[in-house]
Steps between C-alpha positions, in 0.01 A plus 500: 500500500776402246486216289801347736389603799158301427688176407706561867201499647327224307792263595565606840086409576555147318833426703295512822165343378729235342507323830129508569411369132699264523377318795189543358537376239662175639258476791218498309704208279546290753158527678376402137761221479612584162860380552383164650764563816451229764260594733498352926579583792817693376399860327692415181290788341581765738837416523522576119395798541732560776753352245437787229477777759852468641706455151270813449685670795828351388433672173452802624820514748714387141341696293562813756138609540450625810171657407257173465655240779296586831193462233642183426604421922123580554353268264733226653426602860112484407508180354737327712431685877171657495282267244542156740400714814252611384367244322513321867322773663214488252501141526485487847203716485314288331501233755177446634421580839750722554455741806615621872281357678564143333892532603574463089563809406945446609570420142343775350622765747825404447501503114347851511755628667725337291383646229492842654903500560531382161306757358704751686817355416388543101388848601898611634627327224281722260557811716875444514537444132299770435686781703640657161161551345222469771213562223597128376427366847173377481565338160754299633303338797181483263587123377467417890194745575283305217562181555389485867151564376511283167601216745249555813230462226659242327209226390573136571766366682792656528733284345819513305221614182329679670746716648700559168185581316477790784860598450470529135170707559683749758810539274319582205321762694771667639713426193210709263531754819824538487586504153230811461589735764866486438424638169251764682612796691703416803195730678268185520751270657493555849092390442486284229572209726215508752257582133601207397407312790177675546414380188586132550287510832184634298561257208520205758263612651235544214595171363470363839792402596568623838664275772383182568354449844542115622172346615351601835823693560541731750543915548829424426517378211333830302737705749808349409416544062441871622796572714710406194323658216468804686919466613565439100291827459659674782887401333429582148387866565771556726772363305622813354492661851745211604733572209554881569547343890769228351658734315543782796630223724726377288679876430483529868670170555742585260556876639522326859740253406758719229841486645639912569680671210867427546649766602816701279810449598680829605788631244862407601625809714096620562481629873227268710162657527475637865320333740598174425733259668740261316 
């Protein structure tokens, strides 16, 4: 590899970790309070975040980089979409007594399955914006993969802290991931995203922080943490798949949908083809 072909490279893998360093960065900021931003009912610290992310997308649309935004649209969709549902599902899990039997378990049932469509929603976005290079699928959903887990076993409450202190902990993950394997052959892609989340379940799990079970809660409970780490699996390992499937529906789309050829206009004095009627 030439000496400007490795600098490409180099600055194509920083333009879309940028995103996910970022938000770390700040998330991790704000959970320590190091800006002194008014704290409440209102999530003046997320919505900073939120803040930096989108004159990070309007950057990239002036600038004319194509390349980075959907890392950047991600980031934004995790933090502003998936973190808050999920941060209510874990909550809600936490609730004692939760179970069938007691008539509770409505709220929780609910939120799981909001959390489901919204983790499928994140997955066609990441499959459609991946259709020109499927390999980079699973890289793309991988800021939405880790932090389902990073938040199920969030200690604590899950607060406004709380819940940035997990977002900075997923993006740095998947920022480090992401940063690496662009600069790696394009061979490990298509795998490197469901790696990386094997290896945040076994380091949550050795450090033991698994999901948290509410008191005396019910079958469930456990069921409904399972369903969705086993769905985040399930979506980051097929992501590539649903790339190559994005990007064959959209040529057929496009093949369905292209208007006929015009045809030529005969030459003054031509005869008409036989066959046909004026």
């Amino acid at each position: 590899m030439s000496t400007r072909s490795a600098r490409l490279a180099v600055n194509q893998a920083a333009g879309r970790s940028a995103p996910l360093f970022l938000t770390s960065a700040l998330s991790l900021t704000g959970a320590l309070d190091a800006l002194r931003l008014p704290t409440g009912a209102a999530p003046v610290r997320i919505g900073f975040v939120v803040l930096a992310l989108l004159i990070g997308i309007g950057l990239t649309v002036a600038m004319d980089r194509p390349g980075p935004r959907p890392y950047w649209q991600m980031t934004l969709l995790v933090t502003l979409v998936l973190m808050p549902v999920v941060a209510l599902q874990a909550s809600t899990s936490r609730v004692p007594f939760v179970a069938l039997s007691r008539g509770s378990a409505g709220p929780l049932l609910w939120l799981t399955l909001a959390t489901c469509i919204t983790l499928f929603g994140l997955w066609l976005f990441a499959a459609h914006q991946s259709d020109q290079a499927p390999e980079n699928g699973s890289l793309l959903f991988l800021p939405a993969a880790v932090l389902v887990p990073a938040i199920l076993g969030a200690p604590g409450s899950l607060d406004e802290t709380s819940a940035l202190s997990m977002l900075g902990e997923a993006c740095l993950v998947a920022g480090v991931w992401i940063f690496a394997l662009l600069l790696g052959p394009p061979s490990w892609r298509p795998v490197a995203g469901a790696i990386a989340l094997g290896a945040q379940f076994v380091v949550l799990w050795m450090i033991g922080r698994g999901p948290v079970i509410g008191h005396d809660g019910g079958t469930v409970v456990p069921a409904s943490a399972a369903l969705l780490l086993t769905l985040t699996t399930l979506l980051t390992v097929l992501t590539p798949l649903g790339a190559l499937f994005s990007r064959r529906f959209v040529q057929t789309i496009e093949e369905e949908t292209g208007g006929p050829r015009p045809a030529s206009a005969p030459a003054r004095g031509a005869r008409r083809p036989e066959g046909r009627e004026s």
